[in-house]
C-alpha positions in Angstrom: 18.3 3.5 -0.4 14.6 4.5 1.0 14.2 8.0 2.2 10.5 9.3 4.0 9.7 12.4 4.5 6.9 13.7 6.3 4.4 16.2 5.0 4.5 18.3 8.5 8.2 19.6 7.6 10.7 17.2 9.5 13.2 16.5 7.2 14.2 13.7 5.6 15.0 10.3 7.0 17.3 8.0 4.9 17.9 4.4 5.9 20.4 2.6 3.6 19.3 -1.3 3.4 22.2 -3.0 5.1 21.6 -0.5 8.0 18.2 -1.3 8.0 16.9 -2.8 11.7 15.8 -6.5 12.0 11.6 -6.1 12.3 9.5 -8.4 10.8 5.7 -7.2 9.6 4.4 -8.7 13.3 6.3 -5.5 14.6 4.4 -2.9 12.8 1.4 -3.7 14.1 -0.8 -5.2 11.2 -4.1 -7.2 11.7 -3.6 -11.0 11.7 -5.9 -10.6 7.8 -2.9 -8.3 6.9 0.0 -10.4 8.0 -1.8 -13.6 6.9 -2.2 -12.4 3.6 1.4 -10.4 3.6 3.4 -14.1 4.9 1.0 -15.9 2.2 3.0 -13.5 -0.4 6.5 -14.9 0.7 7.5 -12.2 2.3 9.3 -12.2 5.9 10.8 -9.3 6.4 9.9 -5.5 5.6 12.4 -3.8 3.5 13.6 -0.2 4.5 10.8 1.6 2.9 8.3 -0.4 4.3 9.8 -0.6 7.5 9.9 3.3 7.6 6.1 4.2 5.9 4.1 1.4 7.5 4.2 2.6 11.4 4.2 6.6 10.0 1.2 5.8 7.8 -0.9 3.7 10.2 0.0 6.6 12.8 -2.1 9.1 10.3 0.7 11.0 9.0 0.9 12.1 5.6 4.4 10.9 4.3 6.1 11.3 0.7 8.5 8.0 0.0 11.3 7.5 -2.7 12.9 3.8 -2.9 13.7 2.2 -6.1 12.1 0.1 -7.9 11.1 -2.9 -7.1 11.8 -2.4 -3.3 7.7 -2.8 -2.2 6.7 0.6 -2.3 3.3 -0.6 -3.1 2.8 -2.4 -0.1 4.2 0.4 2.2 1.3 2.8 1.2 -1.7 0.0 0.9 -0.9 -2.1 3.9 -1.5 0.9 6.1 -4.4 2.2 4.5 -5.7 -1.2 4.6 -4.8 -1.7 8.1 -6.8 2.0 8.8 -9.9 0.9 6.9 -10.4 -2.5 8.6 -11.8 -1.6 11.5 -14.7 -0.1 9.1 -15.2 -3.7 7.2 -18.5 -5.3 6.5 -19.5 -8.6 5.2 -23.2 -7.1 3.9 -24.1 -7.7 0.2 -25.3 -3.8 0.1 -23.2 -1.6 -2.0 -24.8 1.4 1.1 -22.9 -0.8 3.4 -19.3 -0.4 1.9 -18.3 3.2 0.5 -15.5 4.6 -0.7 -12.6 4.7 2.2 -9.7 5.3 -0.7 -8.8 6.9 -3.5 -5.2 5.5 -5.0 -4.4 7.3 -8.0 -1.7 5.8 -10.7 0.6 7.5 -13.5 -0.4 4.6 -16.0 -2.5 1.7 -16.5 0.5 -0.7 -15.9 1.1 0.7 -13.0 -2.5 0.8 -11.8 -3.2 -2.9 -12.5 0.1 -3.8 -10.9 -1.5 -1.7 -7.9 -4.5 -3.6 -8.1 -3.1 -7.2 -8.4 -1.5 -6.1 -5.3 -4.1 -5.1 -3.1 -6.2 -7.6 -4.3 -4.3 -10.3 -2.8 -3.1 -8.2 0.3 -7.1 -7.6 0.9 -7.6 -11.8 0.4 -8.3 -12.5 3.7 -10.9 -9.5 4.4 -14.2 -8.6 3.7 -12.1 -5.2 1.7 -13.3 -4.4 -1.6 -10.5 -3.4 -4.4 -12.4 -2.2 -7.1 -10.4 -0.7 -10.6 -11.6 1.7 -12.4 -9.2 2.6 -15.5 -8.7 5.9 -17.3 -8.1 7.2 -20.5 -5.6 10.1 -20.2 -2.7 9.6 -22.7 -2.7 9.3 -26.3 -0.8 6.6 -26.3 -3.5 5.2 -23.9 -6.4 6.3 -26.1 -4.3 4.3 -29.0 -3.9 1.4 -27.3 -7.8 0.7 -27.0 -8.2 1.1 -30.5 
């Protein structure tokens, strides 16, 4: 079960995956790079959270999402913020020409590289830049470069 909320105050929408309606990624409105790179993944069909986040997010609202895991959450945050960005792509060599557009922010390193693998082959087919920068917060982190 996926459930969105919006940051504005409406309340909660909940959309249990057999209930969820038949869209494909074409219907959310993604640029060809996006849904060339998303249908070079494997994937078909949006599941319910993406199905919910992607049209909210590319809209400019600020949303929280809950799904389990496993169910794409990843790709219904990036494939919106990458959709937003592309229209400021460049092909230049100059690091002036590309600036920050995004700041994604991860609870560990597993989950940041997982993140990163992500993006960096939902970004394959644009002139996006996915840089990583790791960082040392945990102990357990700080032990594990030891």
């Amino acid at each position: 079960m996926s459930e969105i909320n919006t940051l504005a105050g409406d309340s909660a929408s909940t959309l249990a995956a057999e209930a969820a309606p038949e869209i494909t990624f074409a219907d959310l409105g993604l640029a060809p790079e996006l849904l060339r790179a998303v249908l070079d993944e494997g994937y078909t069909k949006p599941t319910p959270i993406q199905a919910q986040a992607i049209p909210l997010v590319i809209g400019g609202q600020d949303i929280m999402g809950g799904a389990q895991t496993g169910t794409g959450k990843t790709a219904a945050f990036t494939l919106p913020i990458l959709q937003r960005i592309l229209p400021f792509a460049s092909s230049s060599p100059s690091p002036a020409k590309h600036p920050v557009r995004a700041l994604i922010l991860a609870p560990t390193r597993g989950v940041g590289n997982a993140g990163f693998s992500n993006q960096s082959r939902l970004t394959a087919n644009t002139h996006r830049c996915v840089p990583c920068a790791p960082s040392v917060a945990s102990t357990s982190d700080r032990r594990s470069l030891n």
